[in-house]
C-alpha atoms as an extended CHARMM CRD file, in Angstrom:
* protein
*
       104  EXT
         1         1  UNK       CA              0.0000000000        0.0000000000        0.0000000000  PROA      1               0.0000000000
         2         2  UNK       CA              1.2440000000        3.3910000000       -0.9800000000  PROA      2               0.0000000000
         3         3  UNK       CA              1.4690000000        6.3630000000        1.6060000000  PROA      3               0.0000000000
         4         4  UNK       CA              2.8830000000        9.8990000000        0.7010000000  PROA      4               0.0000000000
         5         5  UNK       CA              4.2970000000       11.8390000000        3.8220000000  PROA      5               0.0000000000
         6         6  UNK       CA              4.2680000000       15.6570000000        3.1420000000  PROA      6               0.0000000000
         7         7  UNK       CA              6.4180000000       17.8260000000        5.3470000000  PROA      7               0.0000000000
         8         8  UNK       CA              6.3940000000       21.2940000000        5.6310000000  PROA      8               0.0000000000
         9         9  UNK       CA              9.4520000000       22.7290000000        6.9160000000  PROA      9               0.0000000000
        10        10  UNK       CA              9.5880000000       25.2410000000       10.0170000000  PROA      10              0.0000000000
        11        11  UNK       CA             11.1640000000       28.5420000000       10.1370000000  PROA      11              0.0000000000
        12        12  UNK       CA             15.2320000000       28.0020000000       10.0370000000  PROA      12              0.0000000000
        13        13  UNK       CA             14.7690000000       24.8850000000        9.5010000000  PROA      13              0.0000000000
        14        14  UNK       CA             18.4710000000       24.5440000000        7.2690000000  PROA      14              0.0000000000
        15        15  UNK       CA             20.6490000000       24.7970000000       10.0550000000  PROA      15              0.0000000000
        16        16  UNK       CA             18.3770000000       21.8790000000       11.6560000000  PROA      16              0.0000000000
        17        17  UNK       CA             18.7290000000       19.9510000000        7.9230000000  PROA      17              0.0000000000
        18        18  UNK       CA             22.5130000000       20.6220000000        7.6840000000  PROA      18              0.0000000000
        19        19  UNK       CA             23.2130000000       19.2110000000       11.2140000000  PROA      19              0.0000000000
        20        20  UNK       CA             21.2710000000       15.6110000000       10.8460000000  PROA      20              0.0000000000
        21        21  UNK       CA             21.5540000000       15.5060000000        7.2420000000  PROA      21              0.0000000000
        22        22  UNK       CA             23.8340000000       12.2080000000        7.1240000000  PROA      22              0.0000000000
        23        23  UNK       CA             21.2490000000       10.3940000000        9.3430000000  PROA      23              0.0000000000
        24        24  UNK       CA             18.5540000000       11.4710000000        6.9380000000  PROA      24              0.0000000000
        25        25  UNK       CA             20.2460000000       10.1100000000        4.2920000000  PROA      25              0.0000000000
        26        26  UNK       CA             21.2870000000        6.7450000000        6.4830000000  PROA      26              0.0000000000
        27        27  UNK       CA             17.7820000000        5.9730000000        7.1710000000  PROA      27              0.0000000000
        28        28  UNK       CA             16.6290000000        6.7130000000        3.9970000000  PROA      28              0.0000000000
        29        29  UNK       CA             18.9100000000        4.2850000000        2.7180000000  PROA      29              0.0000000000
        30        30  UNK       CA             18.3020000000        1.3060000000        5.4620000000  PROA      30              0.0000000000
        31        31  UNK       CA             14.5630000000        1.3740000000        4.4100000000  PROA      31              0.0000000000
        32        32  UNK       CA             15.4340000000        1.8080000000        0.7530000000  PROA      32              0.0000000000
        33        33  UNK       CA             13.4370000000       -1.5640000000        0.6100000000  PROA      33              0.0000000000
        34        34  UNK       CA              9.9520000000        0.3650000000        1.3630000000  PROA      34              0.0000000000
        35        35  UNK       CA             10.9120000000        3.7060000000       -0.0560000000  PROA      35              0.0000000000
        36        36  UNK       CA              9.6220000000        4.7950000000       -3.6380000000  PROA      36              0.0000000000
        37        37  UNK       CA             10.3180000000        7.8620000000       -3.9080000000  PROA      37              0.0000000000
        38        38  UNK       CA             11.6000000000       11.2350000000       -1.9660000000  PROA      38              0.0000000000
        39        39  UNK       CA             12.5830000000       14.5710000000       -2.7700000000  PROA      39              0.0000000000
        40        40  UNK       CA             12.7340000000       17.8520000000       -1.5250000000  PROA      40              0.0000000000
        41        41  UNK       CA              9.6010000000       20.8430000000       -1.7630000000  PROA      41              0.0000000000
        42        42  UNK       CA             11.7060000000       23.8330000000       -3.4440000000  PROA      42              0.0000000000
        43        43  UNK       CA             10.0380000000       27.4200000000       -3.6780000000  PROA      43              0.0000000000
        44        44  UNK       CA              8.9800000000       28.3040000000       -6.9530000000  PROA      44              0.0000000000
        45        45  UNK       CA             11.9960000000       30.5340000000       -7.7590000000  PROA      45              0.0000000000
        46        46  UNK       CA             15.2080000000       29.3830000000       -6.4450000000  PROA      46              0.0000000000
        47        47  UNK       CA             16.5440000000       26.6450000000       -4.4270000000  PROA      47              0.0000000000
        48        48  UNK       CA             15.2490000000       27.0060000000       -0.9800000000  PROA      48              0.0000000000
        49        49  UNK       CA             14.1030000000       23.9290000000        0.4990000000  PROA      49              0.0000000000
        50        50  UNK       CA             10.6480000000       24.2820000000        1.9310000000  PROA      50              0.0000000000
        51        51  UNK       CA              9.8820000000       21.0680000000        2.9740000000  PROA      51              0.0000000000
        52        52  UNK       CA              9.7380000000       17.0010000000        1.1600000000  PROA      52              0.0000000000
        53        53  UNK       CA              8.3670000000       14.0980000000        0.3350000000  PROA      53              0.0000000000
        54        54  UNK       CA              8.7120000000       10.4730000000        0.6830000000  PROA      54              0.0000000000
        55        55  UNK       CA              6.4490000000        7.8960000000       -0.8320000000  PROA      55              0.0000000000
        56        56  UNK       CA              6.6330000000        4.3760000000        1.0710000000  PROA      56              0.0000000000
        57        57  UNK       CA              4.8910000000        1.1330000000       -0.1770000000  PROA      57              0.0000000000
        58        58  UNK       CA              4.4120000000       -0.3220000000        3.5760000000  PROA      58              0.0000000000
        59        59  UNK       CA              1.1820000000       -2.5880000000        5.0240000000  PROA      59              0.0000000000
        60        60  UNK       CA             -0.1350000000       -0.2200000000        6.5220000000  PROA      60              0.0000000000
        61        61  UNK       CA             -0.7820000000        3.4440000000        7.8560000000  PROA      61              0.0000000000
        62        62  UNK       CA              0.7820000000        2.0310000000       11.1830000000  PROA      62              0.0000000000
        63        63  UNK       CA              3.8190000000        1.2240000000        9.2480000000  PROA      63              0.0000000000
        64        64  UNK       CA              3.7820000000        4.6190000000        7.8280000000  PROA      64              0.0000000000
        65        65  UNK       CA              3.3640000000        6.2660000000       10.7540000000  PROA      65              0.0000000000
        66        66  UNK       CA              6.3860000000        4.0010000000       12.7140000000  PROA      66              0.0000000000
        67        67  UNK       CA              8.2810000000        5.5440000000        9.6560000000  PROA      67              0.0000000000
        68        68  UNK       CA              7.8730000000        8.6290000000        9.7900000000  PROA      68              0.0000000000
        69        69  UNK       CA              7.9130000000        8.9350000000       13.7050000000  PROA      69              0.0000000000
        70        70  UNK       CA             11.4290000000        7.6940000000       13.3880000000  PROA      70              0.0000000000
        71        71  UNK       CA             13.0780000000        9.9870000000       10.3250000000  PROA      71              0.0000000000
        72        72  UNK       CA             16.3750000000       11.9900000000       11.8190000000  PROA      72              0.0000000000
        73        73  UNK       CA             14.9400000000       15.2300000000       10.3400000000  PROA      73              0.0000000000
        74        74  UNK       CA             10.8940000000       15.2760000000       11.8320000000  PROA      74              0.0000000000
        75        75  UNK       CA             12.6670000000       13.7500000000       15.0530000000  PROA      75              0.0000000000
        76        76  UNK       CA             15.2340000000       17.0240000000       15.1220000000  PROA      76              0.0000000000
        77        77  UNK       CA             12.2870000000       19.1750000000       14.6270000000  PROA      77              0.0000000000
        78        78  UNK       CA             12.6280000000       20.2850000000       10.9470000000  PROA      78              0.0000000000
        79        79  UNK       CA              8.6980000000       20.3420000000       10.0290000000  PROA      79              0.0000000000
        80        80  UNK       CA              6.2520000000       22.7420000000       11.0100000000  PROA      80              0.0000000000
        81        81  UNK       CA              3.6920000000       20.2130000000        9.6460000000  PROA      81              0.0000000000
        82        82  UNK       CA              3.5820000000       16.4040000000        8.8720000000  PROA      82              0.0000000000
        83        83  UNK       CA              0.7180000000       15.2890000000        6.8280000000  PROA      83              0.0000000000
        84        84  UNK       CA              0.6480000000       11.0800000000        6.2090000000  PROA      84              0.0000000000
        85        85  UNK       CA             -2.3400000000       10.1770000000        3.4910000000  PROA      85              0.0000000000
        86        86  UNK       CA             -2.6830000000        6.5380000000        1.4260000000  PROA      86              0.0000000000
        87        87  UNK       CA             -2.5720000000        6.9390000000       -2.3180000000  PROA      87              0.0000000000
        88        88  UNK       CA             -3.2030000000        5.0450000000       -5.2490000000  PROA      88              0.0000000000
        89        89  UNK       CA             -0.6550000000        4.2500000000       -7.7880000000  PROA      89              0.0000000000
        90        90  UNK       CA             -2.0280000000        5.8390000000      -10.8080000000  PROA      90              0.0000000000
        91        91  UNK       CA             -0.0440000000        6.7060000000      -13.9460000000  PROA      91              0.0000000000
        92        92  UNK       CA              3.4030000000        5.3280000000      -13.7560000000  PROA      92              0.0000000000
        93        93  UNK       CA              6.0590000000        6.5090000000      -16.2930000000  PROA      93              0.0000000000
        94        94  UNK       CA              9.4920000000        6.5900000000      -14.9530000000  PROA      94              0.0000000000
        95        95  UNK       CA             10.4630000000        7.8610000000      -18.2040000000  PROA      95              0.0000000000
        96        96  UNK       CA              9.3780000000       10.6840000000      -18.0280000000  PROA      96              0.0000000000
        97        97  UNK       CA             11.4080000000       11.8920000000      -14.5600000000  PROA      97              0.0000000000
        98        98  UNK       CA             13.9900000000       14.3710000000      -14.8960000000  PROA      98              0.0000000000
        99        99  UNK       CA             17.3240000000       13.2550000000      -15.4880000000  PROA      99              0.0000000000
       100       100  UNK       CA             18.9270000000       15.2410000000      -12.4590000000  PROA      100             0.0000000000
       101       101  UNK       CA             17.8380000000       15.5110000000       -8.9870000000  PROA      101             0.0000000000
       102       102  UNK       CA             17.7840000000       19.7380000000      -10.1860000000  PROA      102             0.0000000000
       103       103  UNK       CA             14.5130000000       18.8630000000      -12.4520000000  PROA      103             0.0000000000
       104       104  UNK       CA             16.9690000000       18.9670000000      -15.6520000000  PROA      104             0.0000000000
């Protein structure tokens, strides 16, 4: 079952990011099994992060939830918000991603 966590980042939040960054990244990567998909929100001119998202394909919302509870940057306080919602897999085209992380 797919889940999508959106997280809205708090105010200063990139000193928080910068500091736990490498555990972000470690867990990300020791559930890589359960993880679809994650990226960063960016504002809508420039690079400022603004928040992310991480798709899991887990059981259930518990398992979502255990998750997300758990991720070095919501546990260091980096999101004003945390919203967790099921989804659907709709269209799929992989193909059609951006080459680069930048959206190129």
């Amino acid at each position: 079952m797919l889940y999508i966590i959106y997280q809205e980042d708090t105010e200063g939040s990139a000193a928080i990011r910068a500091q736990h960054k490498a555990a972000h990244f470690a867990y990300l990567e020791a559930h890589r099994d359960i993880l679809v998909l994650g990226g960063a929100l960016l504002a809508d001119v420039g690079d400022a992060r603004i928040g992310s998202v991480l798709i899991l394909n887990v059981p259930n919302r518990a398992a979502a939830e255990a998750f997300s509870a758990k991720e070095p940057l919501r546990c260091a306080g980096t999101f004003r918000s945390v919203k967790i919602t099921r989804m659907r897999r709709g269209q799929w085209n992989p193909a059609a991603a951006p080459a680069t992380a930048e959206g190129n």
